[in-house]
C-alpha positions in Angstrom: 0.0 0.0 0.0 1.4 3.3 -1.2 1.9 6.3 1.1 -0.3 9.4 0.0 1.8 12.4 -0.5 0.1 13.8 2.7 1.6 11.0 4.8 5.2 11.1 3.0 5.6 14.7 3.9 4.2 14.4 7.2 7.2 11.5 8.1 9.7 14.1 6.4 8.5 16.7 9.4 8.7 14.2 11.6 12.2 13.0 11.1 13.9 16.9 10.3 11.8 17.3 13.7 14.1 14.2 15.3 16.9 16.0 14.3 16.5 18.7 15.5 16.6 20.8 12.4 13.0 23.6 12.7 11.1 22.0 9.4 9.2 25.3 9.9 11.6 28.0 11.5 10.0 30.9 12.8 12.5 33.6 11.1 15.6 33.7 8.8 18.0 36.2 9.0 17.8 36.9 4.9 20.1 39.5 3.8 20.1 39.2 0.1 17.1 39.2 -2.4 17.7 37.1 -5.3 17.5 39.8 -7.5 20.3 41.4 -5.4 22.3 37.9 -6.2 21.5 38.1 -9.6 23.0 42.0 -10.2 26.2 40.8 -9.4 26.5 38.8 -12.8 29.2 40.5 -14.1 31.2 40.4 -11.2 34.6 38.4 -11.1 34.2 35.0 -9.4 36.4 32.5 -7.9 36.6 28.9 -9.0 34.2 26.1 -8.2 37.2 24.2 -7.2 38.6 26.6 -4.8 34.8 27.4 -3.8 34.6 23.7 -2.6 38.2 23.5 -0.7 37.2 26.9 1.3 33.9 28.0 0.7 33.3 31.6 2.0 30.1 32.4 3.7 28.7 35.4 1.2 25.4 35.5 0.5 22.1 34.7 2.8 19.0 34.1 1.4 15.8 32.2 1.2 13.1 31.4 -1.0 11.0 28.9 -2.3 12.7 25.5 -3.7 11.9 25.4 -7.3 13.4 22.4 -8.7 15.9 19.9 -7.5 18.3 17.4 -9.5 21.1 15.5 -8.2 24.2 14.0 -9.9 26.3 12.1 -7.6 28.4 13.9 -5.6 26.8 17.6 -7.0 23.4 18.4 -6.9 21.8 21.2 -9.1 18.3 23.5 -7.6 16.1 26.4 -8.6 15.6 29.1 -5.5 13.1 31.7 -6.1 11.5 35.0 -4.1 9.7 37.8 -5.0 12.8 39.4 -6.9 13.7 36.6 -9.1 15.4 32.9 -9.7 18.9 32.1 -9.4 20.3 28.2 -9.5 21.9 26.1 -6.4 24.5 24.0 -6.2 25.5 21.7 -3.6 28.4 19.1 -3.1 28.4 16.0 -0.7 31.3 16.9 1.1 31.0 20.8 1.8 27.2 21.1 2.8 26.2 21.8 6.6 22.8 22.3 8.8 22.0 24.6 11.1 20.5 23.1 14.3 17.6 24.9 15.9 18.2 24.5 19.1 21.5 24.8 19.4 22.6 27.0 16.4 25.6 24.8 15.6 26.3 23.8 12.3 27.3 19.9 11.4 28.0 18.1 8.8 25.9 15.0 9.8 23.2 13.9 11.8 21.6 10.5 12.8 24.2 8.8 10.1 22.8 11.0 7.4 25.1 13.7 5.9 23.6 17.5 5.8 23.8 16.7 1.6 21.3 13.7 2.2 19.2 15.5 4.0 18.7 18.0 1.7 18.6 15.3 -1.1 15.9 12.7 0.9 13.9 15.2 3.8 13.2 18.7 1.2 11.0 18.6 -1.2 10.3 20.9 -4.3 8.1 23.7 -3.5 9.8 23.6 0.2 10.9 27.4 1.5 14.3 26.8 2.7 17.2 29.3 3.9 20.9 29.2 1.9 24.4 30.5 3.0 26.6 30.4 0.2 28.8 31.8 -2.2 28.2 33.1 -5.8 30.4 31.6 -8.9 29.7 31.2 -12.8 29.3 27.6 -14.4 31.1 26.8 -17.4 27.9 27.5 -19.6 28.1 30.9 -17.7 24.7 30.7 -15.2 25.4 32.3 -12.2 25.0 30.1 -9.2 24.7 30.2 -5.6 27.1 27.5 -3.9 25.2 26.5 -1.0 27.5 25.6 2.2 24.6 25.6 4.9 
């Protein structure tokens, strides 16, 4: 018997919940619209490579979760707000969570790494908050790098 989507989001809260990670946090300390992201195109950027070695904490924002794909260790999203769209990216290795109650960030909880989480506990349409740092692809999109 299949789970109805009402019941498969419902055990999502419930586990973030377990984990202490605020499914529905009361505030987010967002200090850049996307549109703000997005008028620093023609900025210079560092390199993805160098981004993932020693990611620098940059950018803040939020928004809605638009659309999510994963490719092994990378995974690509959509985050969008009232000002506009800009793409994610996240790697396994350099991705962290804030905990509510504690406000410290980890790599892993209950055996599931902070990339897992995002990968198997959000879903598309979810509002979620990124820290990050912005960089150009090779195809020239700018993206937000997302290290928490």
């Amino acid at each position: 018997m299949a789970l109805s989507e009402y019941e498969v989001r419902k055990a999502k809260v419930a586990q973030l919940k377990e984990m202490w990670i605020a499914p529905y946090a009361s505030s987010f300390d967002k200090k850049d619209t996307i549109g703000e992201l997005n008028a620093q195109a023609g900025d210079s950027f560092r390199d993805v490579n160098e981004i993932i070695e020693w990611p620098q904490l940059t950018f803040k924002t939020a928004g809605r979760l638009t659309l999510y794909r994963g490719h092994g260790k990378l995974a690509f999203g959509k985050l969008l707000d009232e000002t506009g769209e800009i793409q994610l990216m996240w790697h396994a290795t350099a991705c962290h969570v804030l905990l509510n109650e504690t406000g410290e960030y980890v790599d892993s909880l209950n055996d599931m790494s902070a990339f897992k989480i995002m990968e198997k506990l959000i879903d598309v349409g979810d509002f979620i908050g990124v820290v990050g740092e912005l960089f150009l692809t090779h195809k020239w999109e700018l993206t937000l790098f997302v290290s928490q």
